[in-house]
Residue, then its C-alpha position, 0 to 999 in steps of 0.5 A: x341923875x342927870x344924864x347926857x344928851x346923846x347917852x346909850x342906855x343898856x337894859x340887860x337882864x340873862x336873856x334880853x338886851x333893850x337899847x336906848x339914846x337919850x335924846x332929852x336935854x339936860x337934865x330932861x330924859x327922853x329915851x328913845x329905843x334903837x335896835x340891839x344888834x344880835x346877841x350870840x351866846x357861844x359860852x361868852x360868860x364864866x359860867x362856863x368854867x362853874x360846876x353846878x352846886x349851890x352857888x351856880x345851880x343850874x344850866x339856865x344860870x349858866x346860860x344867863x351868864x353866858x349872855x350877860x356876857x355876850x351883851x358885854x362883847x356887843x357893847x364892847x364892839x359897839x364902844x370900839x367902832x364909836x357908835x357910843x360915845x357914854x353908856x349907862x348900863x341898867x341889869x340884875x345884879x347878877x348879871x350887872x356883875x358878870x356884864x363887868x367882868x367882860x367890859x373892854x376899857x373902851x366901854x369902861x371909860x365911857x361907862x358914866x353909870x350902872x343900876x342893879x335892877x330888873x328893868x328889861x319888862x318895864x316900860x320906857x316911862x319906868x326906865x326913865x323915871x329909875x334913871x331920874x332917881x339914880 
């Protein structure tokens, strides 16, 4: 994949938001960390409104919902005051899936990719080389 100059890049999995730019020139990716803001789940996800059975097991799944969608709301925040112009949004898929459910459509039209995978314990040299074979 190519990815544009200047593009946020979010690592998200239910428990750690990791924030990157890009700040390589096409089609070089050179990701450079920035600092996420706070994330405060406060049943920001639908888990809440799940019981627990086979499908939604227990309160650590709902927790990790709640933060997916609490990472959402940050970046949904973050689209709307500007600070990002395209996002490219790497999670699990469990919670790339809950993350989609609460994006705003200012994150949605500049949402120019997503990968469903673990990569938040990974180094920046492994991100970068999953984003290379996105």
């Amino acid at each position: 994949m190519i990815l544009p100059n200047d593009t946020t890049v979010a690592v998200v999995d239910g428990e750690k938001l990791r924030m990157f730019r890009n700040k390589g020139m096409e089609p070089r990716i050179q990701l450079v960390p920035e600092a996420a803001g706070v994330i405060q789940p406060a049943n920001q996800g639908s888990g809440g409104r799940h019981r627990s059975t086979a499908a939604n097991p227990d309160a650590s799944r709902l927790e990790e919902d709640n933060f997916a969608g609490a990472a959402a709301a940050y970046l949904n925040r973050q689209a709307l005051d500007g600070a990002i112009s395209s996002l490219f949004v790497i999670a699990d898929p469990r919670t790339l899936g809950e993350m989609r459910r609460h994006f705003h459509d200012a994150v949605k039209a500049r949402l120019i990719g997503d990968l469903a995978k673990d990569l938040t314990g990974d180094d920046v040299e492994a991100i970068e080389a999953a984003l290379i074979k996105a």
